[in-house]
Backbone as a ProteinNet text record, in pm:
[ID]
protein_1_A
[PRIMARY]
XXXXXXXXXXXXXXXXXXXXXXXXXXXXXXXXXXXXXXXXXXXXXXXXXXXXXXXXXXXXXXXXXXXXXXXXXXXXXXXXXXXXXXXXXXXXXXXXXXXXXXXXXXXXXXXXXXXXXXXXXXXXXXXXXXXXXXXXXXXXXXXXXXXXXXXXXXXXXXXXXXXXXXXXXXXXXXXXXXXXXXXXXXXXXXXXXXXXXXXXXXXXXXXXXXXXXXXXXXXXXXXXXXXXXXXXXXXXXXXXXXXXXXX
[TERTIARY]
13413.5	13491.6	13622.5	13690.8	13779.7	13803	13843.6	13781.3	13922.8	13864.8	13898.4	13894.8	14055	14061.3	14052.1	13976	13958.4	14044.9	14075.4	14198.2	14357.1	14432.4	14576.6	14605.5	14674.7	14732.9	14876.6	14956.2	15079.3	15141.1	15249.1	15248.2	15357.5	15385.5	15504.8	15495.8	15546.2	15543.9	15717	15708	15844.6	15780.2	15895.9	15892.7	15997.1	16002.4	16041.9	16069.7	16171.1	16160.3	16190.3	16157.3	16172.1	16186.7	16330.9	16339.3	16244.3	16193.5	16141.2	16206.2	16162	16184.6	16143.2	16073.7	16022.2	15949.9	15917.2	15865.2	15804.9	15649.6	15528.4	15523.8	15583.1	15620.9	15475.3	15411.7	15390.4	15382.9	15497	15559.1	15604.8	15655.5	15691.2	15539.8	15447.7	15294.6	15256.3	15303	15194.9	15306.6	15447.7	15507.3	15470.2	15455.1	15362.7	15245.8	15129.4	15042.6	15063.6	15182.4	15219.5	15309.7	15340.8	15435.2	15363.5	15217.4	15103.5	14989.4	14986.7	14906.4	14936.8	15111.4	15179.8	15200	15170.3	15221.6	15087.3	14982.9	14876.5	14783.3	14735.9	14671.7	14551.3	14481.4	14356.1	14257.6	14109.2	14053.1	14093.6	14160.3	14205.8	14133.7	14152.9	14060.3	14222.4	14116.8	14265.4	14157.9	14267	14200.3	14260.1	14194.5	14245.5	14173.1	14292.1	14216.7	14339.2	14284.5	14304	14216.7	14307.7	14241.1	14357.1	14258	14347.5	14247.1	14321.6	14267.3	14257.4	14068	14047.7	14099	14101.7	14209.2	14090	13941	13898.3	13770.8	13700	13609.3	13537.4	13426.5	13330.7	13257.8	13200	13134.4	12979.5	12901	12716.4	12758.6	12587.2	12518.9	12549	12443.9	12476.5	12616.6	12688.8	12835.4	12876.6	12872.9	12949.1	12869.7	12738	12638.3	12699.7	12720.1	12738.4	12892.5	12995.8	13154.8	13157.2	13077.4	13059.4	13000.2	12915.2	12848.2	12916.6	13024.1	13092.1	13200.4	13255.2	13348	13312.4	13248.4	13168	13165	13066.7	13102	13225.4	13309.5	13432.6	13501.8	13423.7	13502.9	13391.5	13309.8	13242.3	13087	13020.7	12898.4	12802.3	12703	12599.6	12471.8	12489.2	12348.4	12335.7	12235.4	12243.6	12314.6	12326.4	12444	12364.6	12388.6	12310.6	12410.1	12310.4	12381.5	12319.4	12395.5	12357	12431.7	12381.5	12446.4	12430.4	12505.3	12504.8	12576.3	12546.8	12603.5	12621.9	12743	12742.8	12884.2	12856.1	12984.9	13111.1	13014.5	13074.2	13120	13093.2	13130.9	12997.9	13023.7	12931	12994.3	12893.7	12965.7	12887.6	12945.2	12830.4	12889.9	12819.7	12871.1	12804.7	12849.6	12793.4	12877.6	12762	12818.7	12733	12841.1	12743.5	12838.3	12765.1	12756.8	12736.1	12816.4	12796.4	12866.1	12852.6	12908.2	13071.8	13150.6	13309.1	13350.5	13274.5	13346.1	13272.9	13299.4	13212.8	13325.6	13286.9	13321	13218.9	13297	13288.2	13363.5	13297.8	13319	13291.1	13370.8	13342	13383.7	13310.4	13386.8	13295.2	13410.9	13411.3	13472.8	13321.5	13378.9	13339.5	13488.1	13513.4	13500.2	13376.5	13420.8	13497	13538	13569.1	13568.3	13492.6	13465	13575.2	13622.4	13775.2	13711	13625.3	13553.9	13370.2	13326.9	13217.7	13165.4	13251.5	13210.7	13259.4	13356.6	13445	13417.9	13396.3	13431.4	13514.4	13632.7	13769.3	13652.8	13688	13612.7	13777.4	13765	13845.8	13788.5	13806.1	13732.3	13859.7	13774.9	13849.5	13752.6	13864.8	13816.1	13833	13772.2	13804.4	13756.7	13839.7	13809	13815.1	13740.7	13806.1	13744.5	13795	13726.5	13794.5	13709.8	13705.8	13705.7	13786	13754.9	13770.5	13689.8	13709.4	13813.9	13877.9	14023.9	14145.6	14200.3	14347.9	14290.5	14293.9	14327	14349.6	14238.7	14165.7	14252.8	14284	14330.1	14459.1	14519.1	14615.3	14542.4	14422.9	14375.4	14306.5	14258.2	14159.3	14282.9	14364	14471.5	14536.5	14540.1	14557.5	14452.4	14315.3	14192	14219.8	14247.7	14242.8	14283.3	14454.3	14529.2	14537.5	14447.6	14420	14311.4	14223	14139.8	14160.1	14271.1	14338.8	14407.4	14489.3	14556.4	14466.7	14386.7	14300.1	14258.5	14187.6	14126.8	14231	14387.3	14466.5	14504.5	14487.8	14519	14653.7	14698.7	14813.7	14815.7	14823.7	14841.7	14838.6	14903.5	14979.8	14870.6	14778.2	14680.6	14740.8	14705.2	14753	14713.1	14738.3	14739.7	14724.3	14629.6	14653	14615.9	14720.6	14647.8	14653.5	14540.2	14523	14481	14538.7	14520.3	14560.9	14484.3	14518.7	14579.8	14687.7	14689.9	14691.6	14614.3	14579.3	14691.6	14639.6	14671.6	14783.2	14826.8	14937.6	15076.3	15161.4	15283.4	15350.2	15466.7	15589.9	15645.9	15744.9	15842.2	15887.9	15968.8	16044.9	15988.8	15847.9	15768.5	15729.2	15715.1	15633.9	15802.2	15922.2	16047.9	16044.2	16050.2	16054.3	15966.9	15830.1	15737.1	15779.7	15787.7	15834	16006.3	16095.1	16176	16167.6	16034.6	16019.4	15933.3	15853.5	15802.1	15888.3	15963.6	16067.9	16158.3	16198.7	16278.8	16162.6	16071.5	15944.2	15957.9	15965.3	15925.5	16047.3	16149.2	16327.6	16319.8	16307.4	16342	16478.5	16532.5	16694	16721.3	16742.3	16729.9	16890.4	16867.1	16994.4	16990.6	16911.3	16928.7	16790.2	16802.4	16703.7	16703.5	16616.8	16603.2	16516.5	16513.3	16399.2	16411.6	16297.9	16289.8	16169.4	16063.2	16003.6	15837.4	15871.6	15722.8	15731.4	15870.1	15858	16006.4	15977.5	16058.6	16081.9	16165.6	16176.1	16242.3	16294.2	16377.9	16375.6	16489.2	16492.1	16597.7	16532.9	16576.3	16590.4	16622	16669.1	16553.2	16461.3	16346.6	16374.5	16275.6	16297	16162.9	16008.9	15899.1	15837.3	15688.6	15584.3	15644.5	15689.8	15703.6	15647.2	15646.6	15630.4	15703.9	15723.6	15815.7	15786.1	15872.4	15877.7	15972.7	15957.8	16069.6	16208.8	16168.9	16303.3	16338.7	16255.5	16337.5	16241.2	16265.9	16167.2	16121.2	15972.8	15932.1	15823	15824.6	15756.3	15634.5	15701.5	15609.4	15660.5	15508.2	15474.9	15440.6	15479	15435.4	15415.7	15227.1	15203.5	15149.5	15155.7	15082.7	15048.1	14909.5	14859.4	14762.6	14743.6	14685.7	14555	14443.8	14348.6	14311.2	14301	14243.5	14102.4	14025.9	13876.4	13892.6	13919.8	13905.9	14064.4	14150.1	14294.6	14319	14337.5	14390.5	14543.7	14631.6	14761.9	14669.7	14651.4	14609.7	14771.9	14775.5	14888.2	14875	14913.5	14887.5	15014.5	15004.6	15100.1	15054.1	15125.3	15057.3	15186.1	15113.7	15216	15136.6	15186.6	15341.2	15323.3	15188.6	15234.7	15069.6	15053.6	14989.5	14844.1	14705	14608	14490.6	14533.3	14418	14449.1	14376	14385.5	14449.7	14505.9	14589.8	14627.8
8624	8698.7	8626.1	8550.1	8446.3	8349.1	8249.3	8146.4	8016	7951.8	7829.1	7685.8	7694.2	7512	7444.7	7331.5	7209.1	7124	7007.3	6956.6	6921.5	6859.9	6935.5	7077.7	7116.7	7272.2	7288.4	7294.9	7336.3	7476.8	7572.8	7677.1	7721	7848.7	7899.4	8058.4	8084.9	8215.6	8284	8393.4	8447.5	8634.6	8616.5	8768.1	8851.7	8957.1	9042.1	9196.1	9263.5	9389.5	9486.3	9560.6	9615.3	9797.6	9769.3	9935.4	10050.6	10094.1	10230	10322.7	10399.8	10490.7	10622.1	10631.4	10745.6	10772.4	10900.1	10895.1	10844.8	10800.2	10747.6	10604	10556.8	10432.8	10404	10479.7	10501.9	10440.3	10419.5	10369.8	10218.9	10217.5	10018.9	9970.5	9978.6	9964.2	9879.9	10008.8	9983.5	9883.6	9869.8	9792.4	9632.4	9599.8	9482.8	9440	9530.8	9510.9	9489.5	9534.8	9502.8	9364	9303.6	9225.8	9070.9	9062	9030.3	8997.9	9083.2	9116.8	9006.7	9050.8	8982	8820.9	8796.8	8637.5	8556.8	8616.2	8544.5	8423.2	8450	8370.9	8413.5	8275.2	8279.2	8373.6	8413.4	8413.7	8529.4	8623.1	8754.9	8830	8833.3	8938.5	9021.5	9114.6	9165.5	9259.4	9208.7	9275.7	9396.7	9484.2	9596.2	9560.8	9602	9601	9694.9	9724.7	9810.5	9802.2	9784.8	9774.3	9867.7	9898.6	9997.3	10028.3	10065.5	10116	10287.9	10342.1	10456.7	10517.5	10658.4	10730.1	10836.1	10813.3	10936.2	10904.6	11006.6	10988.1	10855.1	10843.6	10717.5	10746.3	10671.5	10661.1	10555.9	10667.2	10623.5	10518.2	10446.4	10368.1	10467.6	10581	10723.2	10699	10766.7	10821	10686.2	10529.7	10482.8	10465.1	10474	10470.9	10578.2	10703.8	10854	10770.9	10741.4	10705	10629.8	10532.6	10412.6	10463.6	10563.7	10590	10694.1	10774.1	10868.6	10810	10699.2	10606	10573.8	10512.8	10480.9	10558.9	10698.8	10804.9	10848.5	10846.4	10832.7	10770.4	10610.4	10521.8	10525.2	10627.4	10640.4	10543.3	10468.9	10382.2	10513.5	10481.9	10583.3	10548	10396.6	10355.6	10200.8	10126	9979	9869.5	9943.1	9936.6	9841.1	9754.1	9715.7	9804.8	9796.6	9881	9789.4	9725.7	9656.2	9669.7	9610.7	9639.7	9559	9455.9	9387.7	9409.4	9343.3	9361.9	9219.8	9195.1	9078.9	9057.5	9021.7	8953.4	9142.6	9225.4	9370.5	9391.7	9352.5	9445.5	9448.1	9595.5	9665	9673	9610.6	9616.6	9683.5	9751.5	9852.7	9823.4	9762	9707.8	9755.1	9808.9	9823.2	9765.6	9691.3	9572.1	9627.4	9619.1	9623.7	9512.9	9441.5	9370.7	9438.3	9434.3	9497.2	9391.5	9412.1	9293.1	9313.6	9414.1	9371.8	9403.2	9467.6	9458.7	9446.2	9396.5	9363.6	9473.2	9530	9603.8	9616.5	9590.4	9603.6	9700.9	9789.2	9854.9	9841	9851.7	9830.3	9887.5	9897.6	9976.7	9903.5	9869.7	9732.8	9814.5	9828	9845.8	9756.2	9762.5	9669.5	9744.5	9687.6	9722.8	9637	9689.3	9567.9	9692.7	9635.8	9705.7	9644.8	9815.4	9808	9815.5	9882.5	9855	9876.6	9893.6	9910.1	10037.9	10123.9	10279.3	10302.5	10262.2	10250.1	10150.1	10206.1	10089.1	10134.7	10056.6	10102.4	10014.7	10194.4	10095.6	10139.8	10031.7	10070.8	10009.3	10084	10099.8	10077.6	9995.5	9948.3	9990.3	10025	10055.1	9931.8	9848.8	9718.8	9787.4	9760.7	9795.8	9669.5	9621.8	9550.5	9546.2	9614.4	9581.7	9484.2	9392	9298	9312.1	9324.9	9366.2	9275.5	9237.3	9148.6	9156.9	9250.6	9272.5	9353.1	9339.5	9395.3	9551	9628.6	9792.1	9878.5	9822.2	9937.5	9962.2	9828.9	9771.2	9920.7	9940.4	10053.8	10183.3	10235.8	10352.6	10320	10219.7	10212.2	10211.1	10119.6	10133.1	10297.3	10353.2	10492.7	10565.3	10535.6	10596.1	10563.6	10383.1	10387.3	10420.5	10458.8	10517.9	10605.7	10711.1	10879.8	10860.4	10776.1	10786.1	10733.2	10644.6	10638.2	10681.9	10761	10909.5	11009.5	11019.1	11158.6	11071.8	10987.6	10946.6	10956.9	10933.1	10959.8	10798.4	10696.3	10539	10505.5	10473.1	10404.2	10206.3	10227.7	10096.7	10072.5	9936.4	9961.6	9886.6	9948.5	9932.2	9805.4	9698.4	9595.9	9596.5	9548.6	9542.2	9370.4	9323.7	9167	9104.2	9069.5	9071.3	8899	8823.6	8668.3	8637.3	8529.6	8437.9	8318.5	8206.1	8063.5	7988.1	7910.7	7851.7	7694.6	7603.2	7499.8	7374.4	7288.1	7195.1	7227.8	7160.1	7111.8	7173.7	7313.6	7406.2	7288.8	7249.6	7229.9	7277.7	7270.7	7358.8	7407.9	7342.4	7411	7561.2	7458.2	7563.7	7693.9	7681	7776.6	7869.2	7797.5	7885.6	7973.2	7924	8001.5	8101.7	8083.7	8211.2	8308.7	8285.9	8374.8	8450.8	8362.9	8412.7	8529.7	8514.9	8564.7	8685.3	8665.5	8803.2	8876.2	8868.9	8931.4	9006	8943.1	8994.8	9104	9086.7	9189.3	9330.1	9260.1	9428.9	9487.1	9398.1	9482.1	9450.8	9368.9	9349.6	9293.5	9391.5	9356.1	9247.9	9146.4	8993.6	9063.9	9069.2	9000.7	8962.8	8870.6	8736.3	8644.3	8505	8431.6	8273.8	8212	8077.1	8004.3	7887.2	7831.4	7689.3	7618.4	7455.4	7458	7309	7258.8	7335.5	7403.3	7515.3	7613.2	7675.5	7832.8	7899.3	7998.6	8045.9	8187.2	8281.3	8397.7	8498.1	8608.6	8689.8	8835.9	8901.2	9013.4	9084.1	9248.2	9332.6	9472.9	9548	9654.7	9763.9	9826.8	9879.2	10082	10140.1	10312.5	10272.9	10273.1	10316.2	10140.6	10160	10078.6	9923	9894.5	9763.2	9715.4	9593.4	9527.6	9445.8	9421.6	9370.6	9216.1	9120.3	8966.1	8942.5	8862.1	8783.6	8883.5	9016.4	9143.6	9152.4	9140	9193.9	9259.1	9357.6	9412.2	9345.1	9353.1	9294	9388.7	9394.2	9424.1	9400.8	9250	9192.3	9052.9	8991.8	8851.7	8802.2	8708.5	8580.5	8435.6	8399.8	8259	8173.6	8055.7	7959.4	7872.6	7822.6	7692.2	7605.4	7526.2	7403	7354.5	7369.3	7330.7	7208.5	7106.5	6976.1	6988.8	7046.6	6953	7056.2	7167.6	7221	7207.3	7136	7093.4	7216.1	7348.5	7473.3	7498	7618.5	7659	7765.9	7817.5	7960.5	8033.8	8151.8	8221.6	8406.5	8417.2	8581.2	8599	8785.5	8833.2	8954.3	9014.3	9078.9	9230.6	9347	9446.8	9494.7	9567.2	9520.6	9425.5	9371.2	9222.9	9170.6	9006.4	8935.5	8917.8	8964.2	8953.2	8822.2	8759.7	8665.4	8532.2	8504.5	8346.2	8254.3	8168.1	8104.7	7935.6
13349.8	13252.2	13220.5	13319.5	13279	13281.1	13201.8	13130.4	13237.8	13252.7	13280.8	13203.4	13114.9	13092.7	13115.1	13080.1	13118.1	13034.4	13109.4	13071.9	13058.2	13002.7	12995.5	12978.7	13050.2	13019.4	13005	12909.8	12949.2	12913.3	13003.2	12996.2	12997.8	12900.1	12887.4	12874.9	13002	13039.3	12967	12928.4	12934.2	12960.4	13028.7	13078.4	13057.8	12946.3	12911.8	12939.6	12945.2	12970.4	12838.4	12751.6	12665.6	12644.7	12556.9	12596.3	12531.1	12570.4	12568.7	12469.5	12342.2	12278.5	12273.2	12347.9	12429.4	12579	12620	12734.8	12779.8	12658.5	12749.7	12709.1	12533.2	12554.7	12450.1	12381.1	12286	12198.3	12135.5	12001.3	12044.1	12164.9	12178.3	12185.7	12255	12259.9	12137.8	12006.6	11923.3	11867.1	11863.7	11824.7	11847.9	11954.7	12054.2	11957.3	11939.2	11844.5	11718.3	11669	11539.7	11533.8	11609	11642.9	11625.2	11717.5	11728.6	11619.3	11537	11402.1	11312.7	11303.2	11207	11218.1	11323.2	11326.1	11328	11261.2	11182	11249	11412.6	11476.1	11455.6	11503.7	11476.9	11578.9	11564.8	11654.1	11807.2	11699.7	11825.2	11850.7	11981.9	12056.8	12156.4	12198.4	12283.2	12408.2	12570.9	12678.7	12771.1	12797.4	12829.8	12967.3	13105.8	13236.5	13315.7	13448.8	13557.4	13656.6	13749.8	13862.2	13978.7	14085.9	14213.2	14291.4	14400.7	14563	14501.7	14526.8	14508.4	14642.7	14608	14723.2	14705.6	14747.4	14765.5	14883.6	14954.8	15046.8	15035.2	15121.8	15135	15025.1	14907.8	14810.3	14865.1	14876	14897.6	14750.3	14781	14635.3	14553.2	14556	14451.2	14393.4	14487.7	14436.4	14349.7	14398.6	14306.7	14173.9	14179.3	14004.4	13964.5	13987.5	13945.4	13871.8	13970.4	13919.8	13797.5	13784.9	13710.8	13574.9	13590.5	13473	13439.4	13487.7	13424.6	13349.8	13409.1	13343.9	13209.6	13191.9	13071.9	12977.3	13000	12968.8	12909	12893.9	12888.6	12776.7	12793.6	12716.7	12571.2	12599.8	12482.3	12520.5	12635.7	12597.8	12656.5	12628.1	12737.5	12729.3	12654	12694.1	12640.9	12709.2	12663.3	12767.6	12848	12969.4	13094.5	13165	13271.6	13407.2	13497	13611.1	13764.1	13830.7	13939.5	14059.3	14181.1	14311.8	14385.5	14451.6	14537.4	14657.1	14752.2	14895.1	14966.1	14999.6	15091.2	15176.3	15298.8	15386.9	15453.2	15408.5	15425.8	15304.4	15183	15046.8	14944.1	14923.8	14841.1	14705.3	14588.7	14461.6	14360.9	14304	14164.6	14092.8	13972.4	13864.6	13747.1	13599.8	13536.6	13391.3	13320.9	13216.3	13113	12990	12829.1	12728.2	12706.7	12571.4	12396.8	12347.3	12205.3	12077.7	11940.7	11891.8	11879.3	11899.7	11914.8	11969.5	12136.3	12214.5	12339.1	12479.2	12605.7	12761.5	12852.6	12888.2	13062.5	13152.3	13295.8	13367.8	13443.2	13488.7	13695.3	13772.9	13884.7	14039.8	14111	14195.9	14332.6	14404.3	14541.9	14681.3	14753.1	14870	14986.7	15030.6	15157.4	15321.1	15383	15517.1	15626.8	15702.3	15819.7	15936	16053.4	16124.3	16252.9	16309.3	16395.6	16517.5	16549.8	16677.5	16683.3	16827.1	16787.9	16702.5	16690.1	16673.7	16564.4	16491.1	16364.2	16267.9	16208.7	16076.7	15947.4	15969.5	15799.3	15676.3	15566.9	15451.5	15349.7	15231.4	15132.2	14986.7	14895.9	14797.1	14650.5	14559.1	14439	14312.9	14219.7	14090.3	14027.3	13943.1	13797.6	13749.4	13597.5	13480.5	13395.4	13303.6	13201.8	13042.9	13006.9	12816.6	12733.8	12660.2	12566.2	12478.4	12344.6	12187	12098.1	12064	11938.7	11799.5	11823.8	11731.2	11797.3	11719.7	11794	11763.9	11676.5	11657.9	11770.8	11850.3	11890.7	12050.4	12063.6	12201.4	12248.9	12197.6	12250.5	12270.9	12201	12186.1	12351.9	12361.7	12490.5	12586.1	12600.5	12694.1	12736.2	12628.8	12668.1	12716.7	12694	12770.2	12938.5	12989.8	13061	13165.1	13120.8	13164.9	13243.3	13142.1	13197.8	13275.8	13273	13424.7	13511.2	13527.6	13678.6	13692.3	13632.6	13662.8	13711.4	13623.2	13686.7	13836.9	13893.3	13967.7	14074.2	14088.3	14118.4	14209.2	14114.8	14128.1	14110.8	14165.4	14163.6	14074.9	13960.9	13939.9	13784.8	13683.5	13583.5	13488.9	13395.7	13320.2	13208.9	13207.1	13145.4	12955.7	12880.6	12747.6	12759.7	12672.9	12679.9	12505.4	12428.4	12306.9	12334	12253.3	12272.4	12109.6	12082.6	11909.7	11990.6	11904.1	11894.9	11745.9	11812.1	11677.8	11677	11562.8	11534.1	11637.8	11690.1	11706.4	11871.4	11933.5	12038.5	11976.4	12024.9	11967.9	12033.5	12034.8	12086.3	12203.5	12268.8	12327.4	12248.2	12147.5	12042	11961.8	11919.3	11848.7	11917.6	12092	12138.4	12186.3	12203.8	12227	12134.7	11984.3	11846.8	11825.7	11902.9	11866.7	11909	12071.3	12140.2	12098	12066.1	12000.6	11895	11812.5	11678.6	11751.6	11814.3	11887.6	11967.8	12034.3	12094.4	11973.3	11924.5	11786.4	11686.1	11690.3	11641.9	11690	11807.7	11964.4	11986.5	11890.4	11972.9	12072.8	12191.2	12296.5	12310.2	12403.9	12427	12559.4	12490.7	12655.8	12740.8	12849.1	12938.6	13014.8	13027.4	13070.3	13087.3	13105	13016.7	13112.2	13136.9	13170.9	13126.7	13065.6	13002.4	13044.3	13050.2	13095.5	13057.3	13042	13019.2	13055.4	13148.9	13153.3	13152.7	13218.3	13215.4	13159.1	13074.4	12987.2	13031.3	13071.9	13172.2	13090.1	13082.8	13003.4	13081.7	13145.4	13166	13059.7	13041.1	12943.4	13069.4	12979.3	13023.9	13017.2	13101.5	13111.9	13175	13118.4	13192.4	13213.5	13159.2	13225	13190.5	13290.1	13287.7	13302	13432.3	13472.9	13599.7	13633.6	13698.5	13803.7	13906.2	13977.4	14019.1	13948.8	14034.8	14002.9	14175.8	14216.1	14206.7	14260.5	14297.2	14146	14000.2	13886.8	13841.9	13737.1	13622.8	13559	13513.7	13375.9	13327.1	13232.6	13123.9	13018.9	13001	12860.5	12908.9	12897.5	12935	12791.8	12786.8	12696.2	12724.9	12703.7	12779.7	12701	12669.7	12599.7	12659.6	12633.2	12737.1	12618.5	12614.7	12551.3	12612.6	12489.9	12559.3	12449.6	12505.4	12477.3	12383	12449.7	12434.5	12272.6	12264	12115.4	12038	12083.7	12008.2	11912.8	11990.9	12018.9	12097.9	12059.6	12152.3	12188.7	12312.6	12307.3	12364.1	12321.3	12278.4	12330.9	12480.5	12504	12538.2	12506.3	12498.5	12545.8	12659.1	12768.7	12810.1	12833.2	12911.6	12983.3	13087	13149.3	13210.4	13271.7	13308.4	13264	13250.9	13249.5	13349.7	13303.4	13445.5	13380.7	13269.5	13200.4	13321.3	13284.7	13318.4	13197.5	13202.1	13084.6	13141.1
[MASK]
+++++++++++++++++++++++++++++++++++++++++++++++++++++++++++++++++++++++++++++++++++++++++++++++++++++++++++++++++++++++++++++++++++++++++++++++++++++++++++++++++++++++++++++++++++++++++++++++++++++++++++++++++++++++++++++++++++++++++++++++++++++++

C-alpha cells in the first residue's frame, strides 16, 4: 500500500500548526483541501488512515470478520470485498480489501500475543484503517467517517488526512520553499517560528485541537516533497495532523 522510491529522493518536510476556527476544526480541514485543489497538481489522489490499540475483550476469528465487516458497513462497501486471515510468529490478522475504480480501501484488525508465562498469555489488538481516493472531494467527508468510529470504538488516536499531486520535472528548494509558502498562506496558518536548510523545512503555529507531538512541540500540518527520478516527477503531500505516507 506504500510505495517506495527508487532513486534520488530529496525531502522537504514543514510542519505546521494552524489555528482552529471552530470546535471540531471543520472549516480549517476543508480549507487544506481547498488550498490543495487550487495549486493545480497533477495526478491527485488523497489518503485517509487511522490506526490504534482496541480497548475491548479478546476478539475470536468470528469477532474480528463480524468488526471488519461492520466497518465497512459503515464506510458504505458491502460487497465485492475480499476477506482473509492469516496467522504467524503470535499475530493474528483479518483483513478485508476492496478495489473499486476511485477508490481502494483496507480495513484491519492485528492481534498480538506474547505469552507471560506458561498459563498466561497478554494479547493486544489493533485497528488499521486506510482509504485511497482517486480525487480530493471526498477525502474530508471520509476523514470525518473515520473519526466517529474510533470514537465510538473508544480508540485513542489522530485519523490522518493525506492529500498527494505531482508536479512536472525536479522543484527547487526555492521552488518547493515558495509552495509551501503559498500553501500556508492558503490555510491561514499563523508561523511562530520556523527553520529551514537544505532538507528540512519546520514551522510551529499556534494550535487548540488535533495535533501531534515532535520533538516536545505541536504540529499540525505537514508538508513533504520528494523527487522521483525514474518518472522526472516532484511528488508533493500535504498531510493533517501529521504525515503516515511514505515520501
Amino acid at each position: 500500500m506504500k510505495k517506495v522510491l527508487v532513486g534520488l529522493v530529496l525531502i522537504l518536510w514543514v510542519l505546521a500548526g494552524i489555528q482552529l476556527w471552530n470546535l471540531y476544526g471543520v472549516r480549517d480541514q476543508g480549507k487544506i483541501v481547498e488550498a490543495f485543489h487550487s495549486s493545480d497538481f497533477m495526478n491527485t489522489k488523497s489518503v485517509v488512515e487511522g490506526s490504534g490499540r482496541l480497548n475491548t475483550a479478546y476478539l475470536s476469528l468470528s469477532g474480528r470478520k463480524t468488526m471488519v465487516q461492520d466497518i465497512a458497513n459503515i464506510l458504505g462497501i458491502h460487497e465485492n470485498y475480499t476477506l482473509t486471515e492469516t496467522y504467524e510468529d503470535g499475530q493474528a490478522k483479518t483483513v478485508l480489501h476492496v478495489k473499486a475504480k476511485q477508490a481502494e480501501t483496507t480495513i484491519q484488525i492485528i492481534t498480538r500475543e506474547q505469552k507471560r508465562d506458561a498459563n498466561i498469555i497478554d494479547t493486544k489488538q489493533y485497528l488499521l484503517t486506510e482509504i485511497t481516493l482517486y480525487d480530493l472531494d471526498s477525502a474530508l467527508g471520509y476523514k470525518e467517517i473515520l473519526d466517529k468510529i474510533y470514537e465510538d470504538y473508544r480508540i485513542e488516536t489522530e485519523v490522518s488526512l493525506n492529500l498527494i499531486g505531482t508536479r512536472p520535472g525536479r522543484m527547487t528548494l526555492s521552488e518547493r520553499n515558495n509552495m509551501a509558502d503559498l500553501l500556508l498562506e492558503q490555510i491561514e496558518g499563523k508561523v511562530v517560528s520556523e527553520h529551514r536548510d537544505e532538507e528540512l523545512f519546520t514551522i510551529y503555529a499556534k494550535l487548540i485541537k488535533d495535533y501531534d507531538m515532535r520533538s516536545g512541540e505541536p504540529v499540525n500540518i505537514n508538508i513533504a516533497f520528494n523527487y522521483d527520478e525514474s518518472q522526472n516527477l516532484t511528488n508533493v503531500y500535504l498531510s493533517t495532523p501529521i504525515i503516515r505516507e511514505d515520501y
